[in-house]
C-alpha positions as CSV (number, residue, x, y, z in Angstrom):
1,X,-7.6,1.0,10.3
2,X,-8.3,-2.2,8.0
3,X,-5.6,-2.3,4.5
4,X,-5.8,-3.9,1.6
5,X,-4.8,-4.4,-1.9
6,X,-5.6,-5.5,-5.1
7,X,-2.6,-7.0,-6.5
8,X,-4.5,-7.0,-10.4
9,X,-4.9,-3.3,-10.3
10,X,-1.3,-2.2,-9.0
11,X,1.1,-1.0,-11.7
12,X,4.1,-1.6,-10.0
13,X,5.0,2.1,-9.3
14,X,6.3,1.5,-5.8
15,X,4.9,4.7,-4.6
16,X,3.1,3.1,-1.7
17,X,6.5,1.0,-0.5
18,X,8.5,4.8,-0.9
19,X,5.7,6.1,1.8
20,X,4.9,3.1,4.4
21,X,7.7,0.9,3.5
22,X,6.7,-1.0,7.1
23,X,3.1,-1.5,5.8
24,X,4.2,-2.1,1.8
25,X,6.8,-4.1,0.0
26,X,7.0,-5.0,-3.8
27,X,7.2,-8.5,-5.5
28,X,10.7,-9.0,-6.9
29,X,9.8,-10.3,-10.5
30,X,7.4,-7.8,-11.3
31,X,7.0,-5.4,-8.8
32,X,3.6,-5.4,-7.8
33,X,2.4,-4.8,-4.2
34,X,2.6,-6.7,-1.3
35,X,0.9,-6.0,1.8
36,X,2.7,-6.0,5.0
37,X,0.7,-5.1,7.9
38,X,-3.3,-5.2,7.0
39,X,-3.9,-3.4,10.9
40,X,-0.5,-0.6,11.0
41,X,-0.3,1.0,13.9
42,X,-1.9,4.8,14.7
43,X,1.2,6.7,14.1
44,X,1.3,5.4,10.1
45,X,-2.6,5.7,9.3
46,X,-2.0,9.2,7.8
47,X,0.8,7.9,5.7
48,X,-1.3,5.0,4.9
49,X,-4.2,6.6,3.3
50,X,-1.7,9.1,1.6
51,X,-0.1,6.3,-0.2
52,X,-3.7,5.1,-1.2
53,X,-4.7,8.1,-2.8
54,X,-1.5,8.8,-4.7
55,X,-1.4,5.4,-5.9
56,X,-1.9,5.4,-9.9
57,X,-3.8,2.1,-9.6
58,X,-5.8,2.7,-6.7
59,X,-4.7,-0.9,-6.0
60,X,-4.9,0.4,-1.8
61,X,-7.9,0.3,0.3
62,X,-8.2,1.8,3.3
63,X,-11.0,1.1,5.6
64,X,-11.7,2.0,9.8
């Protein structure tokens, strides 16, 4: 599993740190995404692409 984000399309809702917080973090001034681990191991990938598709930005890519 390949992650990524687009840091101009996230919100800042912090959905995505709440789920993965080993794979997400947020900036402190503003809150927008930051990307942890691009390659998170097996036993995340389900929680991985669960914050991808509740995130209100669809800032989070997640490809094989």
């Amino acid at each position: 599993m390949n992650v990524s984000v687009d840091q101009d399309k996230c919100c800042g809702a912090g959905t995505c740190v709440l789920l993965a917080p080993d794979v997400f973090d947020q900036r402190d001034e503003d809150g927008i995404v930051v990307l942890l681990d691009e390659r998170p191991p097996g036993d995340l990938h389900e929680t991985v692409r669960e914050a991808a598709s509740v995130c209100p930005g669809v800032a989070i890519t997640v490809g094989s």
